[in-house]
N, C-alpha and C positions, 0 to 999 in steps of 0.2 A: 737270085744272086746279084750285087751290085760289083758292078764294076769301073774301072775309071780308065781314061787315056789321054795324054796332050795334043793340042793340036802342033802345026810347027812351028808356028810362033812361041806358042809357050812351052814347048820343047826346049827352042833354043833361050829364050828366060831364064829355063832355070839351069843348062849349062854354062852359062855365065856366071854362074853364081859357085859362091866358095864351097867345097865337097860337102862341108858338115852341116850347112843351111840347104845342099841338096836333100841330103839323107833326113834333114831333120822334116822337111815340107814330105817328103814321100811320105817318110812313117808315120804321120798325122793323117795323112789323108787316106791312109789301111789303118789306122786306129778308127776315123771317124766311120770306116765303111765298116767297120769290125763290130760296131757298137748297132748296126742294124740301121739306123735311120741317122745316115749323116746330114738331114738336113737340119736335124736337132741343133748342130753346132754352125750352119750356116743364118746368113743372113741374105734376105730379097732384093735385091738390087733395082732389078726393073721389073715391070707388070706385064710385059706383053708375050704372047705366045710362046716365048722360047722360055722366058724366067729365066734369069744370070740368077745368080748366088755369090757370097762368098763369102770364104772361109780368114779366118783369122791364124797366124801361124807368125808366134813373136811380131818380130816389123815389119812382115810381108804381107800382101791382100793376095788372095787367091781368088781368080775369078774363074766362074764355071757354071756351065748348063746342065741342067738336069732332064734329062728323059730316058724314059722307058727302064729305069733304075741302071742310069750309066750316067757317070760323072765326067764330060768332057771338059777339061781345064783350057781354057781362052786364052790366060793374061796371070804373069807372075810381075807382082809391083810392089816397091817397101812403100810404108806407110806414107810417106811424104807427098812420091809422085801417084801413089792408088788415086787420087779423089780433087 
């Protein structure tokens, strides 16, 4: 079973943010778990032991680690300041 959580940093990201861009980045991220292999819809970020990801969600980057089939969310950013 995959499962996901924020850290507190990116906890407090995405309560900052407007209710329906909260709801909307949750439900993407239990759709992408829903579909079985959400890395299918991520992208590699970095190479090294931990491997970040992220996810695409409208104007926002979702950054996130993957292990042991648990999706630990890092870093909630619109597209401008992601990169």
């Amino acid at each position: 079973m995959i499962t996901y959580s924020f850290t507190k940093h990116a906890d407090r990201q995405l309560r900052k943010l407007p209710a329906e861009t909260q709801k909307r980045i949750v439900r993407k991220i239990k759709f992408y778990i829903a579909d079985g292999d959400p890395l299918h819809f991520a992208r590699l970020i970095t190479d090294d032991k931990d491997r970040t990801y992220r996810f695409r969600v409208g104007d926002y980057r979702i950054f996130f680690d993957w292990k042991n089939n648990h999706i630990k969310v890092n870093n909630i950013k619109p597209r401008p300041r992601a990169y």
